[in-house]
SETOR-397881 format. One line per 5 residues: their letters; for each residue x, y, z of C-alpha. Coordinates in steps of 0.5 Angstrom, whole numbers, plus 500, padded with zeros to 3 digits. Each point is the difference from the previous one (the first is absolute). Example, Ala and Ser with C-alpha at 12.3 -4.5 7.8 and 13.67 -1.06 7.14 Angstrom:
BEGIN
as = 525,491,516  502,507,498
//
This chain:
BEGIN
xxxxx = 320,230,712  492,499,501  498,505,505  497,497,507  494,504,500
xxxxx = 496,496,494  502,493,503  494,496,503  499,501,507  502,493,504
xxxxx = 493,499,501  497,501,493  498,492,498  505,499,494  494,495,496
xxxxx = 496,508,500  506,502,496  500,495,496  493,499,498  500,508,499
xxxxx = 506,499,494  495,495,497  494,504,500  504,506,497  503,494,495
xxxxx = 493,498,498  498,507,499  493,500,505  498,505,505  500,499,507
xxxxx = 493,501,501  498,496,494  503,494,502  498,501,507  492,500,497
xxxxx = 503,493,496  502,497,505  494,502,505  503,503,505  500,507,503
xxxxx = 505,506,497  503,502,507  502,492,501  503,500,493  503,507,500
xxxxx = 504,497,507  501,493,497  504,504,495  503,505,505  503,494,504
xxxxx = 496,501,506  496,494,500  502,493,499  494,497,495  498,493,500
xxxxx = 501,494,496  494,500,496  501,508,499  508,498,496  496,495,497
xxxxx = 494,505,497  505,505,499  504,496,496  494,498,496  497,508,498
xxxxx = 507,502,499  502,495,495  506,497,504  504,494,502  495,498,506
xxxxx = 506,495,503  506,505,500  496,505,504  498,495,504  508,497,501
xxxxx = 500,508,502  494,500,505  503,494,504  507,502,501  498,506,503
xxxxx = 494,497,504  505,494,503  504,506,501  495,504,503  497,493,505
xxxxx = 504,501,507  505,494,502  498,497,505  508,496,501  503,505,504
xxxxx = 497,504,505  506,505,500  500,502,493  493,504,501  497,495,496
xxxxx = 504,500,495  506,495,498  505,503,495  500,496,493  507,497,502
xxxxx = 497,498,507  494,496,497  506,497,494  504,498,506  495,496,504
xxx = 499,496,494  506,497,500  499,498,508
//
């Protein structure tokens, strides 16, 4: 059984962990990626950790200095965007509808 203390925390974004498999997979430091892509090592280093959430044009860098599949790293960004945009539809669910609310309304 896995042990609950090494799962990511409900906060941490799951693109982060995603793109810090790649990195490793691509076999580039975190601080020379960081220096490719121009951006700073402490927005890398919280990319990486799950702690930020990166824009678009970063996933699109990203993929670009590591070698990877520019369109499945975005298919990732977006589903975990949309899941992070509150609902506007119920002002109940504090702004957020379930998965099941949202396939239930298309069928009104």
């Amino acid at each position: 059984m896995p042990d609950i203390r090494t799962w990511p925390s409900p906060h941490v974004t799951h693109i982060g962990l995603v793109l810090e498999r790649v990195r490793q997979q691509a076999g580039i430091e975190p601080t020379a990626l960081a220096d490719v892509m121009g951006v700073d090592d402490a927005y890398m280093a919280s990319v990486l950790k799950g702690i930020s959430f990166p824009p678009r044009r970063f996933i699109l860098r990203y993929a670009r200095s590591c070698g990877a599949d520019a369109r499945v790293l975005m298919k990732i960004w977006e589903d975990e965007r949309e899941r992070r945009l509150p609902s506007t539809d119920n002002p109940h669910d504090g702004g957020h509808a379930s998965s099941a609310e949202t396939a239930g309304r298309s069928n009104e």
